[in-house]
N, C-alpha and C positions, 0 to 999 in steps of 0.2 A: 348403597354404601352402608358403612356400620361404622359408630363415631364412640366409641366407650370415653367419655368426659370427663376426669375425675374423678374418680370413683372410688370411695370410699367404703370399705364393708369390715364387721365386725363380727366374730362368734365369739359371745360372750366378754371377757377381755381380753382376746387374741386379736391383733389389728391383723386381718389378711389381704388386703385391697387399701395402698394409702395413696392418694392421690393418682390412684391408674390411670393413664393417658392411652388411647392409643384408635388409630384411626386406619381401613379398612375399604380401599376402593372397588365399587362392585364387580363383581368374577373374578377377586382374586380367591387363592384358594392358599388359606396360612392354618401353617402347623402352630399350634397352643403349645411350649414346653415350659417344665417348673420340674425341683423335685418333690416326689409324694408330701403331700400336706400344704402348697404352697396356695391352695384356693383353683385350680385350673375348673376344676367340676365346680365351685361355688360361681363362678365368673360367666361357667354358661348358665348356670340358673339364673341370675342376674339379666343377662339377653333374652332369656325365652321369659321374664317377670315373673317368676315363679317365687321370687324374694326381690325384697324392695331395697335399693342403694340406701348407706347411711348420709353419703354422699356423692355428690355430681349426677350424672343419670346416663343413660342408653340413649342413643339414637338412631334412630333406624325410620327407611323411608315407611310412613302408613299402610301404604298396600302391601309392602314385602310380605311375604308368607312365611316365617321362621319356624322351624320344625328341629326337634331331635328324634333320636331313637323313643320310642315309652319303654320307660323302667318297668315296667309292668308285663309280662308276656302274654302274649293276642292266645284266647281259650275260647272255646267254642264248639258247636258241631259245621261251622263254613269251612270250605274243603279251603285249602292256600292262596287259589288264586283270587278267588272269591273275598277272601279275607284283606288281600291285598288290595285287591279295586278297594271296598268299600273305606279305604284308609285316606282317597281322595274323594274327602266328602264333597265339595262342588260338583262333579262330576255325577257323583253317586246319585246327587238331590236333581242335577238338571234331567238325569237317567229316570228319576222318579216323576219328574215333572213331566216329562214331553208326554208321554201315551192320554194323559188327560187334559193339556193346554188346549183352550178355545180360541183366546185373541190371537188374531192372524198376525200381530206385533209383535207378542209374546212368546209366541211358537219360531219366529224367524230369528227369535235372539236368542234362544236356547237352543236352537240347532247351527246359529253360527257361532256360539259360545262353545256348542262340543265338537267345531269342524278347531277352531282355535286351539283346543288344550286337544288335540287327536283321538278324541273317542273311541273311535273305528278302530285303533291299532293298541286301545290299553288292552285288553288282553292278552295280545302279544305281548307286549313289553311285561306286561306284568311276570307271566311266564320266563322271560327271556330272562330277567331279576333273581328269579326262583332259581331258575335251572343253575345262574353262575352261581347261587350260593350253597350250589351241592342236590337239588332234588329235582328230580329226574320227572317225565311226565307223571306217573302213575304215583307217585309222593305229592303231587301239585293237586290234586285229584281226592286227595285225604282229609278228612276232618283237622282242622288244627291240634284240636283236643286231644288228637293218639300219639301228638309227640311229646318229647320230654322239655324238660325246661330250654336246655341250652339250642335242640331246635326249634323251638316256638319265637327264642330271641333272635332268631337268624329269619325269621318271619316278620318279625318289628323291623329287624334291619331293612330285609327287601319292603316292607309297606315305606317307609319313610326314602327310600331310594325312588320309587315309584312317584310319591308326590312331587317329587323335585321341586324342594321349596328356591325361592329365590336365597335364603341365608339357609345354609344345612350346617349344624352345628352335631358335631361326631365325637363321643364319647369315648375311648379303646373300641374303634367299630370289630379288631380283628381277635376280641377276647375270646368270645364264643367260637370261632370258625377254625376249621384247620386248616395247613398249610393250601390245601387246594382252591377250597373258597378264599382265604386271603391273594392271593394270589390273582386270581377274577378281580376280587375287589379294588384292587390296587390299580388295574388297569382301568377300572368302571371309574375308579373317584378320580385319575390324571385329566380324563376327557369330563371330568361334570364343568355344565356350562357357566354355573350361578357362583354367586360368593357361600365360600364352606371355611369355616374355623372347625378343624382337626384335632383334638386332643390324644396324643399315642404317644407309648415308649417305644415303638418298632423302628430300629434306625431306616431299613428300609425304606417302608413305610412313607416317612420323614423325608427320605429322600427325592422318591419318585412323585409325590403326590403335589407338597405344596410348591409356591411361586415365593414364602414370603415366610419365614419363622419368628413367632412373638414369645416371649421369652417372660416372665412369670416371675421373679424374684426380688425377696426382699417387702414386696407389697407393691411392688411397681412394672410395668410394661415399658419393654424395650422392642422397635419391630426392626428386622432385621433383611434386607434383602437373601433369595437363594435359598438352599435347600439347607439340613439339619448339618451334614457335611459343613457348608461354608459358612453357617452360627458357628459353629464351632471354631472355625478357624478363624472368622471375623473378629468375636469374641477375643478366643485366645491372645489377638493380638493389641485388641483395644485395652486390655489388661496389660500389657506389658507395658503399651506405650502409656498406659497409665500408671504402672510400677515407677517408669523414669521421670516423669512429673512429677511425680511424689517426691520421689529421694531429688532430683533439682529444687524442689520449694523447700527440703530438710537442709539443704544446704545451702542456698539462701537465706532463711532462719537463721542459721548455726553464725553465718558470715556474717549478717547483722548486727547480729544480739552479742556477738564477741565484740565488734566497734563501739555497741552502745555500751556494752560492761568494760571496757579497756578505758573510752573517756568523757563519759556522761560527766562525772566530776572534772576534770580538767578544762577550766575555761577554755585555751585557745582553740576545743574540740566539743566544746558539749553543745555551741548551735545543731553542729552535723550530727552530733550523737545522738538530740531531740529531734531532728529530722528524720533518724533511722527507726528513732524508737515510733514516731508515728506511722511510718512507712509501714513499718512492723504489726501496728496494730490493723494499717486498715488489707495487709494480706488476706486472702480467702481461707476459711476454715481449712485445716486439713482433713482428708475422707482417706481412711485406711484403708486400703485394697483387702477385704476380706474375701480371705479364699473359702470354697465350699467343703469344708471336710470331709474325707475321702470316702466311699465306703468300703470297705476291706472283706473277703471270703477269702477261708484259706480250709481248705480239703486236706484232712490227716492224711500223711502219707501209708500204704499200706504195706506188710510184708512180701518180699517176691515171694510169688508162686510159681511153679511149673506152668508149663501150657500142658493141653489146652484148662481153660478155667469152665465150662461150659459144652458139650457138645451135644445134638440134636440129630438121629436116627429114626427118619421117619416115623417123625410122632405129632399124634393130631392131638388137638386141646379143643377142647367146649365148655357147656356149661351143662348139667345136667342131664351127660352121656350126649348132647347133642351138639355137634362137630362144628366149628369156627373156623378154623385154620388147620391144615392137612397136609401132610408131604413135608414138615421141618427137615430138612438138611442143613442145622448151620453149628459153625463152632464160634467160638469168643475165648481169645488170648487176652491179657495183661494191656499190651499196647495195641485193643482195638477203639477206634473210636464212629461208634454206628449211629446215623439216625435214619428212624424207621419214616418210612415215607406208604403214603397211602390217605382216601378220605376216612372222615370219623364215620366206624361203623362195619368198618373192614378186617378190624381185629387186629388194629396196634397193640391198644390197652391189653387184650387178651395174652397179647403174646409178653408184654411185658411181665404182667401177671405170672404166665410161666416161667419167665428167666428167672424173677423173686423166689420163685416160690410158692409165692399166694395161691396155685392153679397147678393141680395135677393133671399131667398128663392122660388124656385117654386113650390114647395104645400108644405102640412107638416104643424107642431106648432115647433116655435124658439121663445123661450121666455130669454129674458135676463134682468137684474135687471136697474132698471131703471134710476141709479145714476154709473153703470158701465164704465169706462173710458178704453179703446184698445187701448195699444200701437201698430203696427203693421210695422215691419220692413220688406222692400225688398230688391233687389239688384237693382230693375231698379229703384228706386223712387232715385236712385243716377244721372240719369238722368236728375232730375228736379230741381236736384239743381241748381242755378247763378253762373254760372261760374264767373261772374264778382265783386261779393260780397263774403263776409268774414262770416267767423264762426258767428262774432258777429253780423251781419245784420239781418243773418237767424235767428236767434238766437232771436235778438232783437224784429223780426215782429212777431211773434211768442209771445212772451212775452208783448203784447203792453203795458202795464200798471206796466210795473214789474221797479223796480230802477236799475242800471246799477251794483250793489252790484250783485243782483242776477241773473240779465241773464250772468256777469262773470262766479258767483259759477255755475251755469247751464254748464255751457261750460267744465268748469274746473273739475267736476266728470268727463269727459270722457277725461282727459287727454291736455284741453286747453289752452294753458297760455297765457300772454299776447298778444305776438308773434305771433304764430301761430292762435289765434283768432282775430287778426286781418290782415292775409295773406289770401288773393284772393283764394277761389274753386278751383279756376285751377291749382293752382301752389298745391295742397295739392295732397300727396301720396294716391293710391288707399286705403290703411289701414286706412289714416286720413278721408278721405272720409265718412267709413264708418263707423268711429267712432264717427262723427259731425252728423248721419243717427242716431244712439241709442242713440244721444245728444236731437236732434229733437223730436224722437218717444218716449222719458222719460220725456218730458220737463212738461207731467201732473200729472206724478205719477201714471203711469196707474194700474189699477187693476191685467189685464193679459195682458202679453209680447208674441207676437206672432211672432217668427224669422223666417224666410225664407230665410238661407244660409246664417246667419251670418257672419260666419269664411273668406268669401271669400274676399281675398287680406290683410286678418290679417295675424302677423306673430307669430309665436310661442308664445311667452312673452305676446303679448296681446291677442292671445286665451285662454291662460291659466288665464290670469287677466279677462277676461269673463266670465270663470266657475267660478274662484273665487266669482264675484260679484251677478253672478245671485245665485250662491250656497246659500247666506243669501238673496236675495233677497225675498220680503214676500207676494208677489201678487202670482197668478199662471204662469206657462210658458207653450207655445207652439211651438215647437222646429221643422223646418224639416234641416235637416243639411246631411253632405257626411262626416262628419269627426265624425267616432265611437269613438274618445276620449273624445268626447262634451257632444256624447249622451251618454255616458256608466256614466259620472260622475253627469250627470244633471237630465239625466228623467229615473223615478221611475213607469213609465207606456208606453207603446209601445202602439198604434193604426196601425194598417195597411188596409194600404188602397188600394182596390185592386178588380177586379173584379165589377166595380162601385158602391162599398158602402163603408165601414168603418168598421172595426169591434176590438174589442180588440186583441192583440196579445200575448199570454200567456206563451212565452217564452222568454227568456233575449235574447242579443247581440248576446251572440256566438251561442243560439242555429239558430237565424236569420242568420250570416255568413254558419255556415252549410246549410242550406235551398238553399241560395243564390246559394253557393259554386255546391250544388248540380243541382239545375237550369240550371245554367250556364254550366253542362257537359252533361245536357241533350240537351240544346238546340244544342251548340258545334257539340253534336251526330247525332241531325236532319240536322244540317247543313254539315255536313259530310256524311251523308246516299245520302242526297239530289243530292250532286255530284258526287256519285258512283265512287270514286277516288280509287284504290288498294283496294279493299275487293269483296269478291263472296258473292252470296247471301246466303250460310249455313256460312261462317264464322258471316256473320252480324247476323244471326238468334242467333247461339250461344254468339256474346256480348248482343244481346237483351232478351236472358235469363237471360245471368249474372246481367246485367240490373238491369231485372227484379227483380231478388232473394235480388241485395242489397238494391234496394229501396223497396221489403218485409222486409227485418231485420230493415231496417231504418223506417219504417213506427211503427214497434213493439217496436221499442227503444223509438221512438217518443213517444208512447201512452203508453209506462211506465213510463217516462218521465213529462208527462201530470199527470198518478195518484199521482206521487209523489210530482208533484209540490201544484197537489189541495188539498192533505194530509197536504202537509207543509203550505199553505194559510190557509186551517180550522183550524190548530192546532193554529195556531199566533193567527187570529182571536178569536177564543175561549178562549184563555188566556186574551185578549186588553178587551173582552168584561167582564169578571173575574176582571178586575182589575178595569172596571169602576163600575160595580156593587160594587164591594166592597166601592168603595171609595164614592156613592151613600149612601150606608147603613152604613158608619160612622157617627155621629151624629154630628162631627166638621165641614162638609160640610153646614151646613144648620147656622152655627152659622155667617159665613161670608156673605160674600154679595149675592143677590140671583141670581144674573148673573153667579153664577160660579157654583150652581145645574142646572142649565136652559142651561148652556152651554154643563154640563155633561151626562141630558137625550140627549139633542140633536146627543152628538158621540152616546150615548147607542144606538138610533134608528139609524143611521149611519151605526155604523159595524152591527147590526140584519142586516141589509138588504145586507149587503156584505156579511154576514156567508151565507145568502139563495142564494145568487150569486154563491155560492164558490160549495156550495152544491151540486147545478144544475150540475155546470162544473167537480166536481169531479165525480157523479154517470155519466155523459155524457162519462166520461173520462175511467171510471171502464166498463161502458158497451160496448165500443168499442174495448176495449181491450180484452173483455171474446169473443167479438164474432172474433176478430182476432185469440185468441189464436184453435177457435173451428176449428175440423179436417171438411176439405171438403168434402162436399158429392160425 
């Protein structure tokens, strides 16, 4: 169990912990939520004693093993897995103890102390860690040192998954990973067996993961049964029924205090008046329901353009002549909304790159409209902000010619006010940061919004104020993100990018999470075969059957799957194209303006050429299926 006492903590003269209460029965697994700045990250340093309460204290049982992430990333020349073991140091030291142990007592508790924490099977597991968070045997195999930071942290991630401490305390674990590792992850942390305090803005996440959401505000803990869904809704209504208490005690007040002002002076009534007037006094304070103010993004709207805004004629991109991504065929209208799907490494970023801009084409035709305006957001171009200058600086250079009215209003869709746009870069939260980033990258009303990890070091409230905004926003969007709630509510087309090209992907989110899901227990399995840990070679034969048989059913689901969806695509289509037609050969169309027939062959040719899209893919779709369904020879 974990018993947070009272707790009391201070930075400086900012109270962020006042009497924290909140208590933690063992294997439960609770989601930490607050908005940015409320202490959540101070709270776990606190648990792991990393800083010492101003008041009350931690409790936790003696032997628990509590562990986070290391802020620090694991460097070295030890290849991954290697790195990994040695992150369980018990183990590591009983491994270094046995080959030399004399006492025949000695020797018999160190090797039933490594039969206990399964010895024989950490390398596997270790592996099997690795593999979900994206690296494959021959990356497990690698010195730590030849990766970059953001894979090195997804190595701290896997060493601290591997110890499985009795309290695992998780920081944004899905900062670093893209959708594919998050993904794994989400399924690895439903099943951990120990007590884990979760800190994430991923509603997902939120969702699936804890039993129990602890709630951060104000300086105080609130713990809430269920997932981040029903805080929310629990919440919501604890608030109202707390709104009606309020205004019944305002009006009990009002009732009172008018008897006691009507006849405190009147004898025949001023016992009961002095009666009311004490009653009065010994009523409970009133507590104002303070609401959270809201936080607001609003995306300049941009001028229509024609279609296409974008198109892509097989053309490869790389980096220094040397090829990434190959075979582009795509276009991008006005009302597309895409995210690109694929792991890190595969050439999202690349290709975003090209849609900006930033990234010329190495052979190929990229033809883009020539009044086109790219907004194009990253995480590192937070980097190159002045630390030493204010919202309104940046804001200002930017804007050279603009009057101080409007590079305010500019600032202030993303949330600016006086204050804060005029406080120094540095002193501003990772959230604000990068919400002065989609201040920046909107400041021309760009055509199409190209994101690249938005969400990251947003907090709940203002992810959700980003779907909102881009949801009417009226350019197109291009979306790569880790967090499935962004993309399940925003993009309306899936691209995946993979095998160095691009190609559409024609199933939604979850049938991707299954794909994913599946991936990941195959790689799992390679990395398991690979260290021949507790299996003979017919039992692995017979799971490589089974294997086998259920990625056959899955493969036959998939491609019924397929027809059904391409049935469902022709049948829409076929009707959208019925309804323009029709509205073509009403004779009231042609009375108004002529932009609005001109407008309406143009969808007619539009969806024709998507019904012959559709077509393609459904017989592609029916043919594969008859030849799965045929008996082998």
């Amino acid at each position: 169990m974990l018993h947070l006492a009272d707790i009391t903590y201070r930075i400086g003269d900012r109270l962020l912990l006042d009497g924290a209460d909140a208590f933690i029965p063992t294997g439960h697994r609770v989601g930490l939520v607050g908005r940015n700045g409320t202490g959540k990250t101070t709270l776990l340093r606190l648990i792991l004693g990393l800083v010492e309460c101003e008041g009350g204290a931690v409790h936790k049982p003696a032997s628990a093993r509590v562990a986070a992430v290391a802020q620090e990333a694991p460097a070295g020349a030890a290849n991954l897995v290697d790195t990994v073991l040695a992150a369980h140091t018990e183990l590591a030291g009983l491994q270094a103890e046995a080959p030399d142990a004399t006492d025949p007592a000695r020797i018999a508790e160190i090797h039933n102390r490594l039969n206990e924490i399964d010895a024989h099977t950490a390398p596997a597991r270790a592996a099997t860690i690795l593999a979900g968070l994206g690296f494959d045997e021959a990356a497990q195999q690698r010195p730590v040192g030849e990766f970059s930071g953001g894979w090195r942290m997804r190595v701290a991630l896997a060493a601290t998954l591997f110890v499985e401490p009795e309290i695992l305390l998780l920081d944004e674990p899905t900062n670093h990973l893209d959708l594919e590792a998050a993904i794994w992850l989400e399924s690895y942390l439903a099943a951990y067996p120990h007590t884990m305090l979760l800190v994430s803005h991923d509603r997902d996440l939120l969702n699936r993961v804890p039993n129990q959401i602890l709630h951060l505000d104000s300086g105080k803990l609130t713990m809430y049964t269920g997932n981040y869904d029903r805080f929310e809704n629990t919440r919501r209504e604890r608030r109202r029924f707390a709104a009606k208490e309020l205004a019944k005690q305002l009006d009990q007040r009002r009732h009172m205090q008018a008897f006691v002002d009507r006849f405190r002076y009147k004898a025949s009534k001023a016992r009961q008046a002095q009666s009311r007037l004490k009653a009065l006094e010994r009523l409970p304070p009133l507590e104002p329901i303070v609401d959270d103010s809201p936080v607001l993004l609003d995306f300049p709207a941009p001028e229509a353009m024609p279609p296409p805004l974008i198109t892509l004629d097989q053309v490869t991109v790389g980096y220094d002549g040397e090829p990434v991504l190959r075979h582009l065929d795509q276009r991008i209208d006005m009302d597309d909304r895409i995210a690109l799907l694929g792991a890190n490494g595969n050439g999202k970023s690349t290709l975003a790159k090209l849609l900006a801009g930033r990234l010329p084409p190495l052979s190929g035709d990229l033809r883009r409209s020539s009044k086109l305006r790219v907004g194009y957001f990253a995480q590192h171009q937070a980097e190159e902000l002045d630390l030493t200058r204010t919202p309104f600086d940046h804001m200002a250079r930017l804007m050279d010619q603009a009057p101080v009215t409007k590079i305010r209003a500019q600032l202030g869709r993303f949330g600016f006010g006086e204050h804060h746009a005029n406080t120094k870069v540095g002193n501003l939260s990772g959230g604000e940061k990068a919400r002065l980033l989609l201040a920046i990258v909107c400041h021309t009303a760009p055509h199409i919004l190209i994101l690249d990890e938005p969400t990251n070091h947003l907090d709940i409230d203002t992810r959700e104020a980003l779907v909102q905004a881009l949801a009417v926003y009226q350019g197109a969007v291009i979306l790569i993100s880790h967090d499935p709630h962004l993309i399940s509510l925003i993009a309306d087309r899936l691209w995946l990018v993979a095998d160095g090209t691009c190609q559409s992907y024609d199933g939604d989110l979850d049938d991707y999470r299954r794909l994913q899901r599946q991936e990941a227990n195959r790689r799992a399995g390679k990395g398991q075969a690979a260290k021949g840990q507790g299996e003979t070679a017919e039992r692995l034969s017979k799971r490589q059957r089974r294997q086998a048989a259920a990625a056959a059913r899955f493969d036959g689901d998939t491609l019924r799957r397929d027809v059904k969806r391409a049935e469902a695509e022709l049948t829409k289509l076929t009707a959208a194209k019925a309804k323009v037609e029709a509205a073509l050969a009403h004779p009231g169309t042609y009375n108004g303006p002529p932009d609005k027939h001109n407008e309406l062959n143009r969808l007619l040719a539009r969806i024709t050429r998507q019904i012959t899209t559709a077509e393609a893919k459904w017989l592609e779709a029916q043919e594969k299926l008859e030849a799965e369904q045929q008996p082998a020879d």
